[in-house]
C-alpha positions as CSV (number, residue, x, y, z in Angstrom):
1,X,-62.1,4.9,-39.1
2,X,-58.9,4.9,-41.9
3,X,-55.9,3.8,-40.6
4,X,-52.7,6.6,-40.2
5,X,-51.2,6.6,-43.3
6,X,-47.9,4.9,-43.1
7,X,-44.9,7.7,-43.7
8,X,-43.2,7.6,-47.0
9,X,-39.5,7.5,-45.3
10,X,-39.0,5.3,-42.2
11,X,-36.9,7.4,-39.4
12,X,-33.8,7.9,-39.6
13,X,-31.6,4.9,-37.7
14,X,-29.0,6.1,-35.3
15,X,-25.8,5.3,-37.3
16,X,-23.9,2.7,-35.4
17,X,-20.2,2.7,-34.8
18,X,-18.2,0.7,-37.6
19,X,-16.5,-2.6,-36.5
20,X,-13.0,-1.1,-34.8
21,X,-13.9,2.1,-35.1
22,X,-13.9,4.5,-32.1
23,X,-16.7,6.2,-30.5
24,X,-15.2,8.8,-28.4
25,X,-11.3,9.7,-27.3
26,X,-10.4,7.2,-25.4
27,X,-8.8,3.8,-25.5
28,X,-10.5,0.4,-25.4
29,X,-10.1,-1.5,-22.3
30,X,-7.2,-4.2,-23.0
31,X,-5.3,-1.4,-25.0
32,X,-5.2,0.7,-22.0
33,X,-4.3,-2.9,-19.8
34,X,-1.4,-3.5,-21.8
35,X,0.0,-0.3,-21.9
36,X,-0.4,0.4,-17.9
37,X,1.4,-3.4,-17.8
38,X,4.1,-2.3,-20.1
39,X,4.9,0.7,-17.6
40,X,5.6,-1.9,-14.7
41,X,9.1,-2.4,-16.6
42,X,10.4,1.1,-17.0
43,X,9.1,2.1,-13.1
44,X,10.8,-0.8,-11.9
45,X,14.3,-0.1,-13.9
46,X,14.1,3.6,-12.4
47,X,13.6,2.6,-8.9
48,X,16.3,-0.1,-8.9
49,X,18.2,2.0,-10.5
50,X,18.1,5.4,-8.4
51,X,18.7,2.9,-5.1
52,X,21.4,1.2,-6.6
53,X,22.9,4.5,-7.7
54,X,22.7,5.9,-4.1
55,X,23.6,3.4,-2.3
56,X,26.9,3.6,-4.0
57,X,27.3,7.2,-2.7
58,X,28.4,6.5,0.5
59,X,31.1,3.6,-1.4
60,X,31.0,0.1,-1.9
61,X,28.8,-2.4,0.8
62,X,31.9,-3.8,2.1
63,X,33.7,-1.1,3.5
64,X,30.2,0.5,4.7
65,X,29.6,-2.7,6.8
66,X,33.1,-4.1,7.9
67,X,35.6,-1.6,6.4
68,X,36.3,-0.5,9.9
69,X,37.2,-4.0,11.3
70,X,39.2,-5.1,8.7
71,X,43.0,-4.0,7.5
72,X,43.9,-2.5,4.2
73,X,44.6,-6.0,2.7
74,X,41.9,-7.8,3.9
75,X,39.4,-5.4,2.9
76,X,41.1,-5.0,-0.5
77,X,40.9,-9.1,-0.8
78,X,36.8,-8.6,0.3
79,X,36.5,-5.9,-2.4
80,X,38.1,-8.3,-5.1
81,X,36.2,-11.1,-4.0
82,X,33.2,-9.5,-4.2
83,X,33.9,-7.3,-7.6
84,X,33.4,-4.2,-5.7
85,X,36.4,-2.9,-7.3
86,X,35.0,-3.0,-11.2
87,X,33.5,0.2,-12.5
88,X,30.2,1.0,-11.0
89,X,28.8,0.6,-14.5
90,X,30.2,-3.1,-14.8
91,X,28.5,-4.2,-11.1
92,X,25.2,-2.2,-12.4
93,X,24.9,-4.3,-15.3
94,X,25.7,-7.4,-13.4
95,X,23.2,-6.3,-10.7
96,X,20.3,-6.0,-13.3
97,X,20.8,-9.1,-14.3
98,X,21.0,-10.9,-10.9
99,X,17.5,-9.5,-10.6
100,X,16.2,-10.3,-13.9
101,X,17.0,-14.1,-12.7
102,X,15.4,-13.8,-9.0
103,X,18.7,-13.6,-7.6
104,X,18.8,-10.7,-5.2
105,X,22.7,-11.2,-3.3
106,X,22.9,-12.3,0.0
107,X,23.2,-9.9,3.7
108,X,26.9,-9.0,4.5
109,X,25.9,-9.2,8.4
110,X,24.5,-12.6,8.5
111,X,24.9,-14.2,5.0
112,X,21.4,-14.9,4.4
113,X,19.8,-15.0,0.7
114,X,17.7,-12.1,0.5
115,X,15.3,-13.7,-1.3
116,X,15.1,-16.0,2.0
117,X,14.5,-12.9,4.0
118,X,11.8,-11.9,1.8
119,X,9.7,-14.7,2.0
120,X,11.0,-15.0,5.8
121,X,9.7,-12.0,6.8
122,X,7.2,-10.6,4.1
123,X,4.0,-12.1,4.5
124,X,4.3,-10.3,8.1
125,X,4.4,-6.8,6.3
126,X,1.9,-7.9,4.0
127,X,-0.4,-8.7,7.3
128,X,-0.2,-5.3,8.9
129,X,-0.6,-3.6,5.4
130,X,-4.2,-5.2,5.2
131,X,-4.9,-4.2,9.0
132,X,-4.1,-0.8,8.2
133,X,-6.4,-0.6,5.3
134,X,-8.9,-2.1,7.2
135,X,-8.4,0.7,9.8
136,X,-8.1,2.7,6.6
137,X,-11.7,2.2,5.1
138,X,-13.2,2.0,8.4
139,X,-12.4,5.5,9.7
140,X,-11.6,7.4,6.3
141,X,-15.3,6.7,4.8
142,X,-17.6,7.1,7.4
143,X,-16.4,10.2,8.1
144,X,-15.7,11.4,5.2
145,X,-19.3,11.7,4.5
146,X,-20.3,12.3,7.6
147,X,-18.0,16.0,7.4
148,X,-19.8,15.9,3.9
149,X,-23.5,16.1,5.4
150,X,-22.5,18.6,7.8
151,X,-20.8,20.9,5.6
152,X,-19.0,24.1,7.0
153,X,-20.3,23.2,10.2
154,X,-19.0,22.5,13.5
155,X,-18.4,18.4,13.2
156,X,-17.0,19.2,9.7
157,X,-14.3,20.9,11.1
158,X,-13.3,19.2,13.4
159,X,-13.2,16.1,11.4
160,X,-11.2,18.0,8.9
161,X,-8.9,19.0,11.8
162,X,-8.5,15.4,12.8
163,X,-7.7,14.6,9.2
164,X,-5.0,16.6,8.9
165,X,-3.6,15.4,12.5
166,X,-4.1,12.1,11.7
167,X,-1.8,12.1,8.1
168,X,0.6,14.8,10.0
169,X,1.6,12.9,13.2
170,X,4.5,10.6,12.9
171,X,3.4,7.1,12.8
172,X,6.3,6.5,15.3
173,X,5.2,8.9,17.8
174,X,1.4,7.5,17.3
175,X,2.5,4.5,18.1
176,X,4.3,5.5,21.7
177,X,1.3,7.1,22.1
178,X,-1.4,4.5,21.6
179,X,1.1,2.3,23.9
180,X,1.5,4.5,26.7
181,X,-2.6,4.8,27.0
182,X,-3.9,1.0,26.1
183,X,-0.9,-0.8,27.4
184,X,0.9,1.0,30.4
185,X,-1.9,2.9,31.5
186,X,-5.3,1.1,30.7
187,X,-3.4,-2.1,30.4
188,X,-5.9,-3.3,27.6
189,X,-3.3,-4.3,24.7
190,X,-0.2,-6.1,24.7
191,X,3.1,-4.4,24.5
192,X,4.5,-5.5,21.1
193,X,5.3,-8.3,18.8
194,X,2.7,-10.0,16.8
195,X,1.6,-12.7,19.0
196,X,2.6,-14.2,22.4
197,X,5.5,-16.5,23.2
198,X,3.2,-19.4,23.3
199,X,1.1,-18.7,20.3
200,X,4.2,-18.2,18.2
201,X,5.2,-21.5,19.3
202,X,1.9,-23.1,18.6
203,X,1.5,-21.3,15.0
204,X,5.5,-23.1,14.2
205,X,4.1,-26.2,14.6
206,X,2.0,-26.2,12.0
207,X,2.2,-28.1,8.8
208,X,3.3,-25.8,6.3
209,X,2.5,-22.5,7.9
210,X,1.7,-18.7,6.2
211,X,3.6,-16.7,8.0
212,X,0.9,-14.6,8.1
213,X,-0.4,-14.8,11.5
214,X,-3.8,-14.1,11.0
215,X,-4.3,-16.9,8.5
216,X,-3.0,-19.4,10.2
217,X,-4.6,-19.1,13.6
218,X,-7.8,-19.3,11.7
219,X,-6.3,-22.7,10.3
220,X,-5.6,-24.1,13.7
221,X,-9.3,-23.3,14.7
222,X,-8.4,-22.7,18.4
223,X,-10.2,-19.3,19.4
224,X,-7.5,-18.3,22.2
225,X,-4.7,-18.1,19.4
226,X,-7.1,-15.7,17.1
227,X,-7.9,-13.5,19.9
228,X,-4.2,-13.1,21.1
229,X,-3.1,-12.4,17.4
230,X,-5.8,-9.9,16.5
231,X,-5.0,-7.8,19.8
232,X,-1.3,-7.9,19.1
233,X,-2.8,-6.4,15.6
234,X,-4.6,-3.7,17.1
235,X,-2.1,-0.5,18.0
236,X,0.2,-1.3,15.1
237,X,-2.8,-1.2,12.7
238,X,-4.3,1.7,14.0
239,X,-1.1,3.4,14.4
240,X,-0.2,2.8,10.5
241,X,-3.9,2.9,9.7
242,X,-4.5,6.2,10.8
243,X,-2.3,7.9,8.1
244,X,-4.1,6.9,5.0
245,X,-7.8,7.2,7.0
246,X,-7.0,11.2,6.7
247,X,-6.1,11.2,3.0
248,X,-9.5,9.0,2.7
249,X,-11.5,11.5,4.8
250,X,-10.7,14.4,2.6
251,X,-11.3,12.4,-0.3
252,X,-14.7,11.0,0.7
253,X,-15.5,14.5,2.0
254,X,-14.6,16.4,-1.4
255,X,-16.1,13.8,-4.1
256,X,-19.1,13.7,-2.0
257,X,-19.5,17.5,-2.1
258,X,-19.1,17.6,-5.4
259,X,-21.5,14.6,-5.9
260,X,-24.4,16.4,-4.1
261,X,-24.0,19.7,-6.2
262,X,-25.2,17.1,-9.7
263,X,-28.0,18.3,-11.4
264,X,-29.6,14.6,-10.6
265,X,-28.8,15.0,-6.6
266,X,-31.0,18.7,-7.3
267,X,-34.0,17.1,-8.7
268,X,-33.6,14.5,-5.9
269,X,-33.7,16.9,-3.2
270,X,-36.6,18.6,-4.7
271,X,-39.1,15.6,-4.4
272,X,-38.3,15.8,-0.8
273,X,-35.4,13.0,-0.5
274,X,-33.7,13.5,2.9
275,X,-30.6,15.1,2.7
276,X,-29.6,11.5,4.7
277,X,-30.5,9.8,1.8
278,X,-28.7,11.8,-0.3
279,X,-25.3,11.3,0.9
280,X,-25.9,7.6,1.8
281,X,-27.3,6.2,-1.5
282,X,-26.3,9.0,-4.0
283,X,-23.5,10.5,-3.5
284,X,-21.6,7.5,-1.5
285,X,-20.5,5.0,-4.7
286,X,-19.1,8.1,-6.7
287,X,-17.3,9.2,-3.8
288,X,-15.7,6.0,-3.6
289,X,-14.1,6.0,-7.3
290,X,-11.2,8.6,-6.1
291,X,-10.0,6.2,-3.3
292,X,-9.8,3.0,-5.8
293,X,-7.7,5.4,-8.0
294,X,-5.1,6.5,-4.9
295,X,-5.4,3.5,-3.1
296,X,-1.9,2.2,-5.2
297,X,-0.1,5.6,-3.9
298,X,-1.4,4.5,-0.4
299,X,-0.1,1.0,-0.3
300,X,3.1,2.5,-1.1
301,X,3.1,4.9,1.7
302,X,2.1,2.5,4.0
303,X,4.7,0.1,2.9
304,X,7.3,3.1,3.4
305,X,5.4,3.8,6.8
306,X,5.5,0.3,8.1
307,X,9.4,0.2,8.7
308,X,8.6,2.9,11.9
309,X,5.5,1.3,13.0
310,X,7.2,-2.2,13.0
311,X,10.4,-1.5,14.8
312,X,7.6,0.3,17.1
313,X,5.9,-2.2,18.1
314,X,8.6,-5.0,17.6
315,X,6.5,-6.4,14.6
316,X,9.2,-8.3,12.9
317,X,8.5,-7.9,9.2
318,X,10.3,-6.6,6.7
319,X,10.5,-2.9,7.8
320,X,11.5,-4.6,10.8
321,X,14.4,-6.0,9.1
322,X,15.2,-3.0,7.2
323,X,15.6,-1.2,10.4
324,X,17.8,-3.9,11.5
325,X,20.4,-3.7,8.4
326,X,20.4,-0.1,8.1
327,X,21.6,-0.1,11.6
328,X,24.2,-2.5,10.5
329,X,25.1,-0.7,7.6
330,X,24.2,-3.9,5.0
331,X,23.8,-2.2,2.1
332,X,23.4,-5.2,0.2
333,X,20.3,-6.3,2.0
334,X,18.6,-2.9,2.7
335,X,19.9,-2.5,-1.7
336,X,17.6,-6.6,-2.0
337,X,14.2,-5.4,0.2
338,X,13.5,-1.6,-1.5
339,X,14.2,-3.2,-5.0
340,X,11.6,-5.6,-4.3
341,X,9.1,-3.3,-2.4
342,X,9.9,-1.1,-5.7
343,X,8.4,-4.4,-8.0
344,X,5.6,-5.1,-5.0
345,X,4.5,-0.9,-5.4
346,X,4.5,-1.2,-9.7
347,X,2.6,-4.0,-9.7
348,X,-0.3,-3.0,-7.2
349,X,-0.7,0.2,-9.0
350,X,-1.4,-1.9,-12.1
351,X,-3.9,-4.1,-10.5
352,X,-5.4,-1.1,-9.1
353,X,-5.5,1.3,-12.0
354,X,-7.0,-1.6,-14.2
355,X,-10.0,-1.9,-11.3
356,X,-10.4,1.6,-11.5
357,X,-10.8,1.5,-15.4
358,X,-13.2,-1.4,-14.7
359,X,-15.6,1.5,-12.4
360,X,-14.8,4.0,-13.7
361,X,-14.1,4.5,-17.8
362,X,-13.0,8.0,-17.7
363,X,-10.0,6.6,-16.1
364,X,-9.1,5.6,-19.9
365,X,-9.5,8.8,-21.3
């Protein structure tokens, strides 16, 4: 038997990209990092600068706070010794560069650094923030696709009925309301605060501690103090929790809709894979893409949501604290903790659009 005869022109190779050059529309990976980076300045300029701008509506700090306590001259002497009688252009300047340094001010009520405060009291806000996107994740995506697989049915609307409750309902009036069931009635939850009397105490004396509860009753490896600070955890994280599970829900619900609807989910379902199967191993990882992308909105609406559930539930974080100087009209202080919740919101939505580019590429485009 003769061999084939070889053909007289080998096949055509697929032409390959030239060193640099660009396949498609989009923009290479650290191009795209370095631009989302560079927008972390500009955000953070505009959100300083719209709260410094209206906090100077209602006038300076010092006659906000104290101007009703003190005579003409004295306040007059405050104002000078403070500069609050330059231009508002001249203390803007000077404010930008305080925070370019670190240097926030200090609180007109008690005369504390506010970078003090921050670190005083932020790793408590930082704590409930991971509790409610724990809650988050645990609600939002199971049900999610669970309204997906029964689509325009009875359990999907309801669910869909529950989302909407749950991102509607005031996380203030949640919070009366999970207290008034699990801790006056059913008497199942503490009250309020983050931890007992005695657990507070016992978490103080450690060496060098967190401030963040949760971590360090795990260092002091007693079992009583981690039970006592995770059920003190409870209401305020579902409270606060609940508002981003509905925006999950709908998300879950939607992407995984759209998921099953792929040509590949079609051929799927024709070899007889359970519509089960389906949802849990084909459409659940594309459904999850859309959250990674709107979990940085989310972090900043549960920062914004945390001031209400703290002075709720007498968490004493920095919402808590915000509460506390709005009340006494400390401009200065409330001026310190949104500039840096401002820089805290920029740069999560940096880390969090660069993990979505990671997933997902057509976030590039």
């Amino acid at each position: 038997m003769q061999e084939a005869e070889a053909p007289l022109d080998p096949p055509a190779q697929p032409r390959r990209a030239g060193k640099g050059r660009k396949t498609s529309g989009g923009i290479g990976l650290g191009r795209y990092i370095v631009i989302r980076a560079l927008l972390i300045v500009p955000t953070v300029f505009i959100l300083v600068s719209l709260v410094f701008f209206l906090m100077r509506v209602v006038g300076d700090p010092i006659s906000a706070s104290v101007g009703d306590r003190l005579t003409a001259a004295q306040l007059a002497e405050r104002l000078a010794a403070a500069g609050y009688d330059r231009p508002v252009i001249v203390q803007y300047v000077e404010y930008l560069g305080q925070i370019a340094t670190g240097d926030f001010g200090r609180t007109l009520s008690d005369n504390r650094l506010i970078s003090e405060v921050l670190l005083t009291y932020g790793g408590a806000t930082l704590e409930l923030v991971f509790y409610a996107l724990i809650v988050a994740f645990a609600i939002g995506i199971p049900l999610g696709m669970l309204a997906a697989y029964y689509k325009d049915r009875a359990p999907d609307a309801v669910l869909r009925i529950l989302a909407i409750l749950s991102y509607a309902t005031p996380v203030f009036f949640a919070g009366l309301l999970l207290k008034l069931t699990f801790s006056v009635w059913l008497g199942w939850l503490p009250l309020g605060g983050r931890a007992s009397t005695r657990v507070q105490i016992a978490l103080g004396r450690l060496d060098d501690p967190t401030g963040i509860y949760l971590i360090d009753a795990i260092r002091s490896g007693n079992s009583v103090i981690i039970n006592d600070v995770l059920l003190h955890a409870i209401m305020p994280a579902l409270a606060l929790g609940l508002l981003t599970a509905g925006v999950f829900l709908r998300l879950v619900r939607t992407n995984v809709i759209q998921t099953l609807s792929n040509d590949y989910v079609d051929a799927a379902r024709s070899r007889g894979v359970s519509e089960f199967r389906l949802v849990r191993y084909h459409a659940y990882k594309p459904a999850l893409i859309p959250i990674v992308t709107v979990i940085g909105l989310q972090i900043a609406l549960l920062l914004g949501g945390a001031v209400l559930t703290e002075s709720t539930f007498e968490w004493r974080g920095l919402g808590f604290q915000l509460a506390q100087y709005l009340g006494a009209r400390d401009f200065v202080a409330v001026q310190g903790i949104v500039a840096l919740l401002a820089v805290i919101v920029a740069v999560t939505n940096f880390i969090v659009d660069v993990i979505a580019a990671l997933i997902d590429p057509r976030v590039r485009y």
